[in-house]
N, C-alpha and C positions, 0 to 999 in steps of 0.2 A: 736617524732612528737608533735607538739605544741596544745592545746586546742584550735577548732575552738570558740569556745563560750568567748573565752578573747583575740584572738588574733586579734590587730585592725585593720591589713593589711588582715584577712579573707574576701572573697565576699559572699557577701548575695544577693537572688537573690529577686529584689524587684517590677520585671514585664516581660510580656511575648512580644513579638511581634505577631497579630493574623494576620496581612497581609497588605498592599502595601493600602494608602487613597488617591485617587485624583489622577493628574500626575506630581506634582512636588518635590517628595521623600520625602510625610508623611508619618506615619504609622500608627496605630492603635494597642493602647496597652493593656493590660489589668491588673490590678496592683496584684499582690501578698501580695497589705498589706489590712491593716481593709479595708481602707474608699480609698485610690488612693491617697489622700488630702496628704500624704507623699512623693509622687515622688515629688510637686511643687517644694521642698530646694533642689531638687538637678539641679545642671547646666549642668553634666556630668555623664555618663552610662558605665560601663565600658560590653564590651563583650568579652567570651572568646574562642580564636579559636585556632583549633591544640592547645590548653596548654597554648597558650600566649593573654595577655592582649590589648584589642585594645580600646583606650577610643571613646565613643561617643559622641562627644563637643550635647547641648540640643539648636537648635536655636527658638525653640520655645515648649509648651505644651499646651494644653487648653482640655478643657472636651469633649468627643466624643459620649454622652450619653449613660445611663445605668452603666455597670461598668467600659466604655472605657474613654481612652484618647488617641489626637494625635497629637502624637509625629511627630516632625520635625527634623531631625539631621540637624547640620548643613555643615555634608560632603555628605548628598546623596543630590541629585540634579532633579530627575526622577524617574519615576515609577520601570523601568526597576529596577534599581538598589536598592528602597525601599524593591522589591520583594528578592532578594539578605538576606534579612531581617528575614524573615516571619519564626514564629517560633522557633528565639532568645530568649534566655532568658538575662534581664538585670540585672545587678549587679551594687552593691555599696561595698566600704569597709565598714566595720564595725564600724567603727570609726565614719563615717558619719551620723551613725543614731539618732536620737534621743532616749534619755534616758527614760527608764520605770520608770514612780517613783508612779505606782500603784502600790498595792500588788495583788497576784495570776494575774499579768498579764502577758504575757513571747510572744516572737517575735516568730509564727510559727516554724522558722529555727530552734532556740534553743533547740525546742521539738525533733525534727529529729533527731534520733540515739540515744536516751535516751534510757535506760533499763527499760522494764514495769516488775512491781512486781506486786503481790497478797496482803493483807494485811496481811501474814500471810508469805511472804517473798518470794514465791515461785516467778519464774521467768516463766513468759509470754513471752515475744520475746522484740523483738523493733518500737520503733516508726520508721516507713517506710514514713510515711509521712501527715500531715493534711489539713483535707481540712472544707469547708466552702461550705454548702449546701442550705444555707437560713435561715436554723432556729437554726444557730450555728454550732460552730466547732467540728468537729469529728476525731479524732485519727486513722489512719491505721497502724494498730499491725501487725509484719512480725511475726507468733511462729517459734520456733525450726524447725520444719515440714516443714514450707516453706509456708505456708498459714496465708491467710490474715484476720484479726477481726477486726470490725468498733465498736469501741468503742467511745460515745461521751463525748466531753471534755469539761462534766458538775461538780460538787465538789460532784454530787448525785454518777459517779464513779469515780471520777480521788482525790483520797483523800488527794493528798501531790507530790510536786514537788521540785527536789533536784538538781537545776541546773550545785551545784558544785561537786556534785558526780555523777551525771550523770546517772541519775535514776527518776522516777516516780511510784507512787502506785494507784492500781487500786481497786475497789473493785467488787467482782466478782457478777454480778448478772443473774439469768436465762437467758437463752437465748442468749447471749453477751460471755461470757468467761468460 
């Protein structure tokens, strides 16, 4: 099975559909990246249904206020069918994206499935998934047990990130881990 984190045909999902705008098959999106200001490069969405790819040509995007934007495809036509939509998630290949050329910076997706460690090697669980609360991003930790720990993914715990080994360290503090 190939490395999602370098294969450039991977989809990455880079916005949600939250529901049906107006009646002539807008939507209203919500973006899964920093700022949204990355959906504008792309022309096309890809969704995926039953397992297969179905692209979404972009006939139009514009900001929707707060952290929306909305989207027009240019194959729905009506509300009815927008509704059709609503609570898709949209994809891009990987390839598509643009490049990090920060350091400690890394694309949400990338973190997902990484192995948390302790600094002292021990194994925590995995990244299950992060999110973004306002005052910064937080890490959901799955443990061995099946339960969940919000760790935030500040450098006070997150001390070292190994993209190509496929691991992350935490440092454990009160409270938290």
């Amino acid at each position: 099975m190939s490395n999602p984190r370098k294969d450039p045909h991977a989809l990455v999902a880079v916005a949600r559909i939250t529901r049906p705008y107006g009646l002539k098959g807008e939507v209203k999106v919500i973006a899964l990246t920093e700022t949204g200001e990355e959906l504008y490069r792309f022309s096309r969405f890809i969704l995926v249904r039953g397992g297969e790819r179905q692209i979404l040509e972009v006939e139009s995007l514009r900001p929707g206020g707060g952290h929306h934007l909305i989207l027009k495809p240019a194959s729905v036509h009506s509300r009815d069918e927008a509704e059709l939509l609503r609570g898709k998630i949209l994809f891009v290949e990987r390839r598509e994206l643009a490049p990090i050329e920060e350091a400690d910076t890394y694309y949400f997706h990338d973190l997902v499935g990484l192995e948390v460690l302790d600094t002292e090697g021990t194994r925590i669980g995995t990244v299950h998934d992060v999110h973004r609360f306002g005052i910064g991003e937080t890490l959901e930790i799955r443990t061995p047990e099946g339960a969940f720990v919000l760790v935030p993914f500040a450098r006070e715990y997150v001390v070292e990130v190994n993209l190509e080994e496929g691991w992350l360290r935490i440092r454990r503090k009160e409270g938290l881990v």
